[in-house]
C-alpha positions in Angstrom: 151.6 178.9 146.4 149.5 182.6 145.7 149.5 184.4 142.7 149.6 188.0 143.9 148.6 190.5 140.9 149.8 193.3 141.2 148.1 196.6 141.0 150.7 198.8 142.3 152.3 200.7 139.7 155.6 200.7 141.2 155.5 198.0 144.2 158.6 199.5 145.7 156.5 202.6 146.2 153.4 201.2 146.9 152.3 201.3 150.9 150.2 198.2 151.0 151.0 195.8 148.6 154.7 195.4 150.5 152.3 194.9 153.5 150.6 192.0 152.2 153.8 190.2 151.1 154.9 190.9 154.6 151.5 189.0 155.9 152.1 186.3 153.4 155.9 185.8 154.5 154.9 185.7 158.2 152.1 183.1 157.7 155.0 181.1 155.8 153.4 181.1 152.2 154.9 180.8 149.1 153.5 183.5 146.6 154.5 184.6 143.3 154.3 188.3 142.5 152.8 188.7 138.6 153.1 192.0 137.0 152.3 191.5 133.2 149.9 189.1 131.8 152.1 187.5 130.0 153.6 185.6 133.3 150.9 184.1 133.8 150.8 181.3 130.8 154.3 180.9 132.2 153.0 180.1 135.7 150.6 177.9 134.3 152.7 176.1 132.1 155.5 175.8 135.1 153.0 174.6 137.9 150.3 172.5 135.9 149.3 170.3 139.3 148.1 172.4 141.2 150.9 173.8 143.0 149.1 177.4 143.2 146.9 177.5 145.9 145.1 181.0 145.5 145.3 184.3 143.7 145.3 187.3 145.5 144.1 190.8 143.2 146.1 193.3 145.2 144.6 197.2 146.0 146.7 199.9 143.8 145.8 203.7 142.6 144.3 203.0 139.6 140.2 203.7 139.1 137.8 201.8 137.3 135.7 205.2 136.7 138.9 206.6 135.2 138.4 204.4 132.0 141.5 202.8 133.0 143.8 200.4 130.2 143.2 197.8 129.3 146.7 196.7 129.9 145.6 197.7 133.6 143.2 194.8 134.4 143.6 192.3 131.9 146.3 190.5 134.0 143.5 190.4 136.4 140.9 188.9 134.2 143.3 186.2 132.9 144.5 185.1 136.2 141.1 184.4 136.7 140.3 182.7 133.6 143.3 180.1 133.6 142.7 178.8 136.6 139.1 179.2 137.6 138.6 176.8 140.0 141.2 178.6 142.3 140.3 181.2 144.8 140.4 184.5 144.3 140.3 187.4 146.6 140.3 191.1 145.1 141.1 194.0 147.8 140.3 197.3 147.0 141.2 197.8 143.2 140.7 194.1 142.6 137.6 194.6 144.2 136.3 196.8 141.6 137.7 194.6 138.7 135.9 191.5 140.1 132.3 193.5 140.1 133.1 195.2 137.1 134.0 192.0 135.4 131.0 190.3 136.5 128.6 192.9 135.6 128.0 195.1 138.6 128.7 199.1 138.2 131.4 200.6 139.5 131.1 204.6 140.3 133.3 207.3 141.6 132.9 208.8 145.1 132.5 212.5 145.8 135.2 212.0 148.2 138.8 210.2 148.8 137.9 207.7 151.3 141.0 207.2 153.4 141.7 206.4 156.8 141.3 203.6 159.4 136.7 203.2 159.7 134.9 201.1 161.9 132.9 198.7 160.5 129.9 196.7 162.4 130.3 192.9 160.9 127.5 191.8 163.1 125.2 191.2 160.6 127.3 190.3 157.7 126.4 186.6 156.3 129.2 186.5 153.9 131.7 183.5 154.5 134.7 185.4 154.5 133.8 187.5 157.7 132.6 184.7 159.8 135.9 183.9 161.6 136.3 188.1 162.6 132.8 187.2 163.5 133.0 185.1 166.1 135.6 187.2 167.9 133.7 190.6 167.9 131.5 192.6 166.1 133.4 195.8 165.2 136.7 195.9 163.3 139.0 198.3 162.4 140.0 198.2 158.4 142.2 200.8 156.5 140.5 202.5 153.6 141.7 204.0 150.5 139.2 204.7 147.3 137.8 206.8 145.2 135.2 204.6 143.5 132.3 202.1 145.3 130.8 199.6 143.6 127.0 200.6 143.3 125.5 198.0 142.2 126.9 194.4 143.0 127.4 191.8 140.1 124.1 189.3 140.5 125.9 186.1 140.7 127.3 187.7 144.2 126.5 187.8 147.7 127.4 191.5 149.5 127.9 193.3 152.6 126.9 197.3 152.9 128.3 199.2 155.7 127.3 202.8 156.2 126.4 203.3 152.3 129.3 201.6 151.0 129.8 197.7 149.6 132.7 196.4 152.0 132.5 193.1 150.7 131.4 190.2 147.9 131.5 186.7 147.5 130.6 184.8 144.2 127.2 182.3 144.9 128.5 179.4 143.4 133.1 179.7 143.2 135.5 180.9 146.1 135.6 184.3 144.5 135.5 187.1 147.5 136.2 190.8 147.2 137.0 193.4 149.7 137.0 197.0 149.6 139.1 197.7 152.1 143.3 197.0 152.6 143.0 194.2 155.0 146.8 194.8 155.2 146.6 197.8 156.8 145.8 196.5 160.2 145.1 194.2 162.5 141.6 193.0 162.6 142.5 193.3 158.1 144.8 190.8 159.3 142.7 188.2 160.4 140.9 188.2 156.7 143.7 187.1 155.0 144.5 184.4 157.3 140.9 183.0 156.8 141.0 183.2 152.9 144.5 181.4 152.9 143.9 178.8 155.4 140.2 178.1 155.4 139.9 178.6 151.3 143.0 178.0 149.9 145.2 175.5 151.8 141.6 173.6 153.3 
């Protein structure tokens, strides 16, 4: 089972988030969607053998350099904190949280990134790439941000692309963040498949 937090103010609005349930669905994975903190002690207390599998900290339109609520990201943090030996993967919003919560900075762009970029993976060391890897060396994600993280948490490994931090992974727990929708197409696609079958269900 995955715990998907969910950033998306109104999920029946959103554009990606419905995306990533559909990816979940297809690959045939349970998931529970959590929208207030209070679910998870719930969860927790309902699954206590390790039914859940994974925790996914879904994209939404919220910015950390907005001085967002607290209510906003603490759902986040907690999912984290009760069950820290799961993995984790943050895209795009929960990207920010994880290096903001680990003591990176997170800053605001001069510009609304959006759109479907090319990015060159050939060099990338992080484990969460190295499957996309093996098949080419540039991938098509969908971007959608108006903050970066500048500078990277120092427990975490990273992977700049033209000026921007596409990606993190913790140096010692399965903690991985991307700042792109992997949902949004099809080489996104292959990301979540690796994080669910090689971290989560290994």
């Amino acid at each position: 089972m995955i715990l998907v937090i969910n950033n998306s103010r109104d999920l029946y609005k959103a554009t990606m988030t419905p995306k990533l349930l559909g990816i979940l669905q297809s690959l045939d994975i349970d998931y529970i969607i959590i929208e207030k903190k209070k679910e998870l002690k719930k969860i927790k207390k309902k699954y206590p053998n390790n039914e859940v599998k994974g925790i996914i900290l879904s994209g939404g339109p919220l910015c950390i350099s907005d001085n967002v609520y607290y209510n906003d990201i603490i759902k986040n943090i907690t999912a984290t904190q009760l069950f820290p030996a799961i993995p984790v993967l943050g895209i795009c919003f929960g990207f920010q949280v994880l290096g903001d919560v680990y003591g990176g900075t997170i800053d605001k762009l001069h510009y609304h990134n959006l759109g479907f970029k090319q990015v060159d993976v050939s060099n990338c060391e992080l484990e969460l790439f190295q499957q996309i890897k093996q098949k080419k060396n540039i991938h098509t994600f969908f971007f959608s941000h108006n903050d970066q993280i500048k500078h990277v948490p120092p427990t975490f490994n990273y992977f700049i692309d033209n000026g921007i931090v596409i990606g993190i992974e913790h140096k010692d727990k399965k903690i991985f963040g991307v700042q792109f929708h992997p949902e949004g197409s099809s080489d996104g696609y292959d990301i979540i498949k690796t994080f669910i079958y090689t971290f989560c269900y290994n």
